[in-house]
Every structure is written in C-alpha cells, then in structure tokens.
C-alpha positions as MATLAB code, in Angstrom:
seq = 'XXXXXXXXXXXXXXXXXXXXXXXXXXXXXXXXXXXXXXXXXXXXXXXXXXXXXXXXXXXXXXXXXXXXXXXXXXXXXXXXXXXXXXXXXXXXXXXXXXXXXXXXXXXXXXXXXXXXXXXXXXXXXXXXXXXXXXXXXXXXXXXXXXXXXXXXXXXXXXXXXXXXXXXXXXXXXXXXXXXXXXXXXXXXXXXXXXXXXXXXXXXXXXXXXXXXXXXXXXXXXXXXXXXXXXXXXXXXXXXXXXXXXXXXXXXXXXXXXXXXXXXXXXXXXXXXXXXXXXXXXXXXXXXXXXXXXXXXXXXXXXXXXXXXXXXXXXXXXXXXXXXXXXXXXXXXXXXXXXXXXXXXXXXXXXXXXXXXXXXXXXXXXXXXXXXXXXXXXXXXXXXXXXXXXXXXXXXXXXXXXXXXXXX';
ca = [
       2.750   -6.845   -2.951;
      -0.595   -5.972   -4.807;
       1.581   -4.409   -7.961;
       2.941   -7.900   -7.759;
      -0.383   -9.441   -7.488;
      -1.339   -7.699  -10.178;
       1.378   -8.613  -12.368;
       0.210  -12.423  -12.284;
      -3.117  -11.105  -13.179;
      -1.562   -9.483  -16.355;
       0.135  -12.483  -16.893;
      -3.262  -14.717  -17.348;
      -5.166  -11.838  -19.055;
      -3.153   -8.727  -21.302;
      -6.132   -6.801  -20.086;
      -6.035   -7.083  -16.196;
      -3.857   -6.011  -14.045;
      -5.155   -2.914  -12.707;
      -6.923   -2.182   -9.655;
     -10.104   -4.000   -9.416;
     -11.960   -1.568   -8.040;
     -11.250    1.251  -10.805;
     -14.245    0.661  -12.647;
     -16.344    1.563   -9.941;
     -14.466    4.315   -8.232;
     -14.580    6.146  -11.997;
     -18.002    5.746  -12.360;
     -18.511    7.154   -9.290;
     -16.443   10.279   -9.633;
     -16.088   10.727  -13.352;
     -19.396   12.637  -13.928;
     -18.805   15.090  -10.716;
     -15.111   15.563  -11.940;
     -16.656   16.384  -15.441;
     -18.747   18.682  -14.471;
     -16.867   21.069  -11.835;
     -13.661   20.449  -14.303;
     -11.360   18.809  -11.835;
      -8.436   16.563  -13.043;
      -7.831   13.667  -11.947;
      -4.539   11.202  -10.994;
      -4.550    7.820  -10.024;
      -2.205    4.576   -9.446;
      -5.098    2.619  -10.324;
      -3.019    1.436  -12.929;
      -1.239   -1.213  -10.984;
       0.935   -3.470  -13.249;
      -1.001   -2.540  -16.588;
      -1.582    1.427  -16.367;
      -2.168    1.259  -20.389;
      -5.528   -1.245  -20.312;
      -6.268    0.802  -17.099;
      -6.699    4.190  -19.059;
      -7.881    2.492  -22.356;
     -11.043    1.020  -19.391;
     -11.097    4.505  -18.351;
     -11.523    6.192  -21.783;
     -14.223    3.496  -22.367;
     -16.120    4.919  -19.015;
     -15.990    7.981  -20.134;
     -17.923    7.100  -23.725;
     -20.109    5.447  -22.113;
     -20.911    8.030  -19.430;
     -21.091   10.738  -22.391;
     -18.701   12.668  -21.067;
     -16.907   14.461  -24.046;
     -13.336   16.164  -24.091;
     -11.540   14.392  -21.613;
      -7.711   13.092  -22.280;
      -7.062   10.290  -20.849;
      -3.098    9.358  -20.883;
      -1.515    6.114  -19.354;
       1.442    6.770  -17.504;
       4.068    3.430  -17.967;
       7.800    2.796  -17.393;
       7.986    1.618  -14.363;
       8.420   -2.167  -15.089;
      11.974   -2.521  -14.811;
      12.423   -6.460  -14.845;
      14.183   -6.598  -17.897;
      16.787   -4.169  -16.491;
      16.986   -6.043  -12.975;
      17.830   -9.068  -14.829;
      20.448   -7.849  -17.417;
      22.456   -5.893  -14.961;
      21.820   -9.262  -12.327;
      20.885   -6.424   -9.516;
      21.250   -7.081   -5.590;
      17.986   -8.172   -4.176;
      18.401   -6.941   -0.698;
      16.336   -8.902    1.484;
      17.073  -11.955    0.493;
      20.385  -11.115   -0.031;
      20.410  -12.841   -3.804;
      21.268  -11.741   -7.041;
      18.547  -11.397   -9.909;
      19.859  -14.032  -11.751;
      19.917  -16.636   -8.354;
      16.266  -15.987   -8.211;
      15.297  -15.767  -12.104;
      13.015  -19.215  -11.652;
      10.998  -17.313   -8.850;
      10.914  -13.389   -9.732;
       7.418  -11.942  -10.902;
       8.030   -8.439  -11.101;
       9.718   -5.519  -10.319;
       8.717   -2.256  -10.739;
      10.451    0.833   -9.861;
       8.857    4.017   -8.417;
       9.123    6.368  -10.523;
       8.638   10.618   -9.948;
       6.371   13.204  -10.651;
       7.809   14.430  -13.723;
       5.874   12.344  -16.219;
       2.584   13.505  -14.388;
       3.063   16.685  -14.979;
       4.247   15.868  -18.700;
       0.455   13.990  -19.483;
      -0.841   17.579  -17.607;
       1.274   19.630  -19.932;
       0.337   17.918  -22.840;
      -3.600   18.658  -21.807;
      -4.881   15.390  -19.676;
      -7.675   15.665  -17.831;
      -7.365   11.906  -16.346;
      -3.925   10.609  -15.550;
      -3.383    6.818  -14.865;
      -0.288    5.452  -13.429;
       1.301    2.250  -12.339;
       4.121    2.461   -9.839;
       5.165    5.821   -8.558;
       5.893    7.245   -5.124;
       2.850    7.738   -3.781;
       3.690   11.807   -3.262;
       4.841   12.169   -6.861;
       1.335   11.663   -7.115;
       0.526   15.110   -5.929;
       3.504   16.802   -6.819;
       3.235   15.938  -10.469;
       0.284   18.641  -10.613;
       2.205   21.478   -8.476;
       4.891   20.882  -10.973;
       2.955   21.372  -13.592;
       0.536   24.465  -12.029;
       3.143   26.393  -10.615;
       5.940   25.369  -13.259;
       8.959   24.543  -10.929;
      12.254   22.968  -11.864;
      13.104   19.811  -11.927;
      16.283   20.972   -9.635;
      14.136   23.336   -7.261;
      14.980   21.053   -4.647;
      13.315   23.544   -2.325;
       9.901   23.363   -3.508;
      10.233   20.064   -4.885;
      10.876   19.237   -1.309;
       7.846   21.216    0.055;
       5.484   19.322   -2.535;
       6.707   16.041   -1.527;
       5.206   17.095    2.274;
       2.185   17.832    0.626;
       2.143   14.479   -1.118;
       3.402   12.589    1.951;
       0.680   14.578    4.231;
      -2.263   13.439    1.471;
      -1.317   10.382    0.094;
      -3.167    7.866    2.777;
      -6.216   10.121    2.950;
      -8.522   10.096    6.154;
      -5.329    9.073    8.068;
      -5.249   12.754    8.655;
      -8.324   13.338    9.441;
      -8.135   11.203   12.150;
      -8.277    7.414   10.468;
      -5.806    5.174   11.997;
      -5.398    8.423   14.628;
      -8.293    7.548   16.762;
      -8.239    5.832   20.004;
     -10.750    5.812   21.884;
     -10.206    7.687   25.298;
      -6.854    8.565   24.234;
      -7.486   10.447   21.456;
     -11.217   10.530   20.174;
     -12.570   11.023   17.138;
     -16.186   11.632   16.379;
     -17.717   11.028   13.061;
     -15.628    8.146   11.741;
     -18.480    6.492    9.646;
     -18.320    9.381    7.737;
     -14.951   10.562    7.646;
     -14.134   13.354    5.852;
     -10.810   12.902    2.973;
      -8.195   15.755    3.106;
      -7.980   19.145    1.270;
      -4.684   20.252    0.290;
      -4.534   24.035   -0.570;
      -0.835   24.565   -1.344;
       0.382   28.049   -2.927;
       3.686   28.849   -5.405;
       5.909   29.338   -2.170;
       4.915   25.226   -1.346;
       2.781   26.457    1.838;
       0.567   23.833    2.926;
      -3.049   24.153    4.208;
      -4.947   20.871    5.711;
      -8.675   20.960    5.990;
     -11.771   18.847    5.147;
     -15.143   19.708    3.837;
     -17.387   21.067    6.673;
     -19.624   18.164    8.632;
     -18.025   15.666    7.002;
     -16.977   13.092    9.785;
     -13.362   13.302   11.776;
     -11.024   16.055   12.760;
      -8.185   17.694   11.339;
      -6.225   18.976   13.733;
      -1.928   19.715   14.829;
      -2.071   16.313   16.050;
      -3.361   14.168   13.179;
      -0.931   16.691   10.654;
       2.413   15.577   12.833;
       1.182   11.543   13.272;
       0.881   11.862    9.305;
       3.885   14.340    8.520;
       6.401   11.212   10.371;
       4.222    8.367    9.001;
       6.907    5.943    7.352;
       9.413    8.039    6.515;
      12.168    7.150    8.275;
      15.080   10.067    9.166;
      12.867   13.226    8.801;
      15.378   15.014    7.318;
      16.049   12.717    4.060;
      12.983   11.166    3.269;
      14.489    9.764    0.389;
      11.590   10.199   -2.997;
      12.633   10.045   -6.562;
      12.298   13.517   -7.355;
      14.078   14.802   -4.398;
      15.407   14.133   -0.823;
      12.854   15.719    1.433;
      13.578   17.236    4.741;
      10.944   17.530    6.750;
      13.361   18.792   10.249;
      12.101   22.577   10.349;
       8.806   21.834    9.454;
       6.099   23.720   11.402;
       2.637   22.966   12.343;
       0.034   25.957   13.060;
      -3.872   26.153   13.245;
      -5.022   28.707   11.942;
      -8.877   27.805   12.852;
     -10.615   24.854   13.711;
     -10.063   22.160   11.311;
      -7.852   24.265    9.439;
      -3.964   23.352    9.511;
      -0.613   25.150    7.973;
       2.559   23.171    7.420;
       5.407   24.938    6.383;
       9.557   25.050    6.860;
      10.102   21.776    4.435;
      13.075   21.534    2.048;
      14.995   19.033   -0.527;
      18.556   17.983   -1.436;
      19.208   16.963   -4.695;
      16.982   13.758   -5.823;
      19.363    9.793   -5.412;
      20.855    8.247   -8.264;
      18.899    5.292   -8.160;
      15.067    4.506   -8.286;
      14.300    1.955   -5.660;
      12.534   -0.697   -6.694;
       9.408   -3.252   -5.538;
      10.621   -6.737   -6.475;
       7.941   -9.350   -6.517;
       8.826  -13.276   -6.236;
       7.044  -16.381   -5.721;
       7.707  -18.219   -2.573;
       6.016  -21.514   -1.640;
       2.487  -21.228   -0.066;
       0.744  -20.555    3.395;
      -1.321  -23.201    4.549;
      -3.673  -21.851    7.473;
      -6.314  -23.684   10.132;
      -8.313  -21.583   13.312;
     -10.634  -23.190   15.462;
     -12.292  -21.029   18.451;
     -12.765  -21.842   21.864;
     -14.878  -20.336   24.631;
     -16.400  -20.461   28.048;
     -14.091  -21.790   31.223;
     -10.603  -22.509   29.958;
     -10.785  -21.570   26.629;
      -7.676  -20.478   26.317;
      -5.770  -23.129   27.657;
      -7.983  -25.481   25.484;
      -6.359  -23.125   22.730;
      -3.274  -23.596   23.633;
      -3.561  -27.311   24.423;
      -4.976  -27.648   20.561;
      -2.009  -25.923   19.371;
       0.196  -28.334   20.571;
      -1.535  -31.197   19.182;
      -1.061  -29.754   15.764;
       2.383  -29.069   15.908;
       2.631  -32.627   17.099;
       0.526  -33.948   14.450;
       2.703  -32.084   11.569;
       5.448  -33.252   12.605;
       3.728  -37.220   12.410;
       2.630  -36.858    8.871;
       5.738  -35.341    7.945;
       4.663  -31.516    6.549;
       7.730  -29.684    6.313;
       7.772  -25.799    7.029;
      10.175  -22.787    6.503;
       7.931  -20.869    8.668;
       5.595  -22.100   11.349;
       3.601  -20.247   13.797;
       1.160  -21.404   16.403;
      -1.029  -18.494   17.646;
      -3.667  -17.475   20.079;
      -5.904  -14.461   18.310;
      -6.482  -11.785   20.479;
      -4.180  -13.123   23.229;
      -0.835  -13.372   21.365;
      -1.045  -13.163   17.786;
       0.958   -9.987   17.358;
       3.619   -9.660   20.297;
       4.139  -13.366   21.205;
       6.991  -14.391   23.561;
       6.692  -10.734   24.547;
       2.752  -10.107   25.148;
       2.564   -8.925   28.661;
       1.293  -11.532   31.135;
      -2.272  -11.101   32.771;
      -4.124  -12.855   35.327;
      -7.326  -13.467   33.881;
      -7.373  -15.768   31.163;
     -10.002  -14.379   28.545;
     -13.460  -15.578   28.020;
     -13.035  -16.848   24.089;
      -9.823  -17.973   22.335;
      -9.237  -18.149   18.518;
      -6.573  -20.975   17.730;
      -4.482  -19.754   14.374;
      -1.769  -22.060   12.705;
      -0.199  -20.995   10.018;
       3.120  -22.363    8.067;
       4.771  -21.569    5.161;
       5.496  -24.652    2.478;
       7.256  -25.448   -0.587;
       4.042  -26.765   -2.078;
       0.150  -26.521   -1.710;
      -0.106  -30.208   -1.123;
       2.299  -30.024    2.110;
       0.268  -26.455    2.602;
      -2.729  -28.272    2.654;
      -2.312  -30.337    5.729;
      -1.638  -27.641    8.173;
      -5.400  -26.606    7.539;
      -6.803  -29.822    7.954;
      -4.465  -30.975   11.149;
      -6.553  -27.828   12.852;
      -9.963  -28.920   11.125;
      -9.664  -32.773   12.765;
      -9.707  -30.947   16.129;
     -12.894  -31.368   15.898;
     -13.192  -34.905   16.800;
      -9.676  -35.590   18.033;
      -8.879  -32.160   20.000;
      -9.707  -30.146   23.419;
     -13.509  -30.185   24.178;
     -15.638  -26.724   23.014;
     -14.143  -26.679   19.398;
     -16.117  -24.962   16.478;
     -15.533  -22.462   13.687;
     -12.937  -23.999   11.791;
     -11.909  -22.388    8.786;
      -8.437  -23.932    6.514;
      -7.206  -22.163    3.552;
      -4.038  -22.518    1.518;
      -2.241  -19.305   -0.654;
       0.267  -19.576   -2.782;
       2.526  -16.871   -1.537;
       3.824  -13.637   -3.274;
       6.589  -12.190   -1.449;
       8.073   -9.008   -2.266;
      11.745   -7.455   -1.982;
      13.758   -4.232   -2.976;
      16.328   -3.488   -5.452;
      17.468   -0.211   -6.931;
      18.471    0.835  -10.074;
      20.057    3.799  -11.982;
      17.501    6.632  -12.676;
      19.112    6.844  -16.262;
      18.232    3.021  -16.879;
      14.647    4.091  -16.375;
      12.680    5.972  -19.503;
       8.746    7.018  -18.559;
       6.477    7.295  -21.540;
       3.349    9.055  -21.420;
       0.438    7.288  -23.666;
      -2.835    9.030  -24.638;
      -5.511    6.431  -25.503;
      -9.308    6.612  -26.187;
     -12.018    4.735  -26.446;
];
C-alpha cells in the first residue's frame, strides 16, 4: 500500500514519491557511514528510487562528504506489462484490463541481483524501489562473497539472513515482548540487529552491548517463521528458501547462530504489488465512560446505522465497533462479565464517493445532541481509499537497470 501511496505522490510531483522520511534518516546516518566507510542499501526509494538517489547525492554535497556513488536501483514498475499481457489480479479476481479505470500501480519485487550489480560497479549508497525485503541483504553477500546466481544453497541461506534482519528490533525483542509472558527490558532504547554472516551463509544475531532489548533463541525462531508461510518454500525472487532444518544455538548471551537453511531453484514469475483506487472510508468515534458506557456505546451504534440507512448513504463495507471491547475479534470476542469502565464508539464504511463518505462521520458527530447521554471526543474523517492486490509476472518480462546519479 505505501509503494502505491507513493505512486499518486509521483503522479502530482515527478520529484516525490519516495519515502518521506529519507531526508532525515540520511542526514542522520550519512556522516557516521562516511566516516567508518560503511555502505549503505535502502528501499527508501518507494515508487521514484531515481529522484530518491538524485535527493541523496544532493545530501551528500551538502554534507561535504566526497567520493560516495550513489546509484538508483529501478525496474520494478511493471504496469505497462500488467496491462499489455491483461494479467490475473487475484484478489479481486479481475483482469488488468476490467480494472484499467481504477489501477495505480503495480510494482513487482524484484531480487538481489541488481544490488549487488550498483556494489560491483563501486556504490557506496544504493537506493531501491520495490524489492523483497531480504534481497535487500542478500544483494551485498552476493556481491562480498561472489556466489552464483544458481547457488541455490547459499542463495537460500542469505535469504534467512535477510528474512531474520529485514524488520529490525523485531528480533531483538520488538513486537516479541509481552509483558509477564515474555519480558523485555530496555524497549525505549532498543537495540537494531547485527548480522555477522560468513562465505558458508552461517548466521550470527547480536546487538550492540547496552543497547535496549534481548536477543535471544526465542526472538531468532518468532522472526525466522514471521510471514513466511510453508517454511520450507518461502517463495523470494532469487530463490525458494527452505528454512525446515534450520537450527538455532546461543552461543553466549545475546549472541545467536542460525544455520541448516537451503534453496530450490528461484519461480518463474515475480509477484507483484498491484495498487487500485477503491471508493473512500468515511469514519466517526465518539467515547463514552463512567456507569454503562458501554452499552451507551453500543446503543449509539445503533442509532447510526439507523440514521444511514434514513439519509440514504450507501456502503460496500460497514462496520460498527466498540474500541477496546470488540474492534478486532467481533462476533467472536470472548464474553466477560464486567462491562468496562470507558467505551470508544468507531463507525466506519466504505463508499463509492467522499460525499456519501462524508455522512458516516457526521451521523456519529450529531450524537452529540441527539445520542446516549456522556458523549464527547468525536473525531470524523473521510480517505479516499488505496487498495492493493497481487499479480505475477514472468521474470524475463522484467529488466532492472542500475542508475548512478550525482548531485
């Protein structure tokens, strides 16, 4: 969705469309990178990876920073292709050309390859738009340790490495910690990964010492079978991982060593992220509190959906939620018998237009005046709505170029 997202943005303006946030990461890390000569890949790049790098180069003049090669890593917009070879979009169960009014984008993930070509060619800053996230990470082993494109063995090993690094403190205990369960200390401060990996594709975790959060056999297996579906063909586009035999070892405190992964030769098509417009959200909450808040909630819910079906707003999607209560599970939230001490009503439905979106926001607002007693805190908003799909194409169809720029 937010390669999508940014694909509008390009739209509007030839020079946006990249992260929003690159200026200030580069600032931030460019002069330490400089210095201690570390290379550097991003994503950053979003929809327009070329004005991304070109930004970058222009950071890095204005920094002072001398010899560094900045390349721009593009290819991956592959709407042209979906559309002339009118490609299965599979959610939605369409064909390109039955959606041509509403598509925005697609973009297909492409490998690690083309990293490692900008390394090859001398880049000390490598800027991306869509690629699997661990061809992000296996792009430099290809190019430091030289394997082969059909090495499926250590291609598969650096894709664990990429999978175990790619979402950062997630394995040093982000999105691991629960409290009781599983604490974590330190989380303010939370220390990113460090991925030692050798020629053989051997695997060390570990994080800089008192930095905050814990690296440990635990947080290495929630992140090793993070999203990836059958663990032995984690499907990439470099290589079919298999991450079955893979073993987990501590070697020392806060030091971790994966090892055992393997590959089967890479699919024949990239799979694609397919961005389309789809109507809009319109959204009202109110919050209630004290004695019978929630049933006040609930009670103000129902007057809504009363009320838009009175002044006629038409929805593909409506839901009528109670924040904290049922918001996530519904129909299947476990009952309780106390009924909580503050309730956040949230209605939310999905229109053909921002007009018709419009109204579901201020339905909840007039609860005000004309709902349960205790109401405050309303808040309305209306987005138009980006949705986004797969499709897949053939590898061949796809050509990466790497782009040096400067400033």
């Amino acid at each position: 969705r937010t390669i999508a997202i940014a694909q509008l943005a390009k739209l509007e303006n030839p020079d946006a469309g990249f992260d929003p946030l690159l200026e200030r990461r580069m600032r931030a890390v460019l002069p330490h990178c400089a210095t201690q000569g570390v290379k550097i890949v991003t994503n950053m790049g979003a929809a327009n990876p070329l004005a991304a790098a070109r930004r970058v180069a222009a950071i890095c003049k204005d920094l002072g920073l001398a010899n560094q090669r900045v390349a721009a890593v593009t290819g991956d917009d592959v709407l042209d292709i979906l559309r002339a070879e009118d490609a299965d979009i599979i959610e939605t169960r369409l064909r390109a050309s039955q959606m041509q009014a509403s598509l925005v984008s697609a973009n297909a993930y492409l490998g690690a390859r083309p990293i490692a070509d900008a390394l090859d060619q001398g880049a000390t800053i490598v800027v991306t738009g869509r690629v699997a996230d661990p061809a992000l990470f296996l792009g430099p082993l290809l190019h430091e340790f030289s394997w082969r494109d059909d090495d499926w063995q250590n291609l598969g090993r650096g894709v664990m490495a990429g999978h175990l690094l790619e979402c950062a403190g997630q394995i040093t205990g982000g999105y691991f910690a629960d409290p009781g369960v599983k604490d974590i200390a330190g989380l303010a401060r939370l220390g990113f990964p460090i991925g030692i990996v050798d020629e053989t594709g051997l695997i060390e975790i570990t994080k800089l010492q008192g930095s905050g959060g814990s690296v440990t056999t635990a947080t290495c297996k929630e992140q090793l079978l993070y999203e990836i579906g059958d663990p032995a063909a984690y499907m990439q586009p470099d290589v079919i991982a298999d991450f079955s035999n893979v073993r987990v070892s501590e070697i020392e405190r806060g030091r971790v060593v994966l090892s055992g992964a393997s590959g089967k030769p890479a699919p024949p098509t990239l799979k694609c992220s397919v961005g389309y417009r789809d109507g809009f959200i319109g959204e009202g909450q109110m919050s209630y509190a004290g004695p019978g808040a929630f049933s006040r909630a609930k009670l103000a819910g129902e007057i809504v959906r009363e009320r838009l079906g009175i002044v006629g707003v038409v929805t593909s999607e409506l839901r009528i939620d109670i924040i904290g209560a049922d918001s996530l599970h519904g129909a299947a939230t476990p009952q309780t018998n106390s009924e909580p001490y503050e309730a956040r009503l949230r209605v939310v439905g999905r229109t053909d237009t921002a007009a018709m979106a419009q109204l579901i926001g201020e339905e909840v607002e007039s609860l005000y005046t004309n709902g349960p007693a205790g109401g405050g805190g309303a808040w309305k908003g209306v987005r138009p709505v980006v949705a986004i799909a797969s499709a897949y194409v053939a590898r061949e169809k796809v050509r990466p170029v790497v782009t040096f720029v400067e400033a």
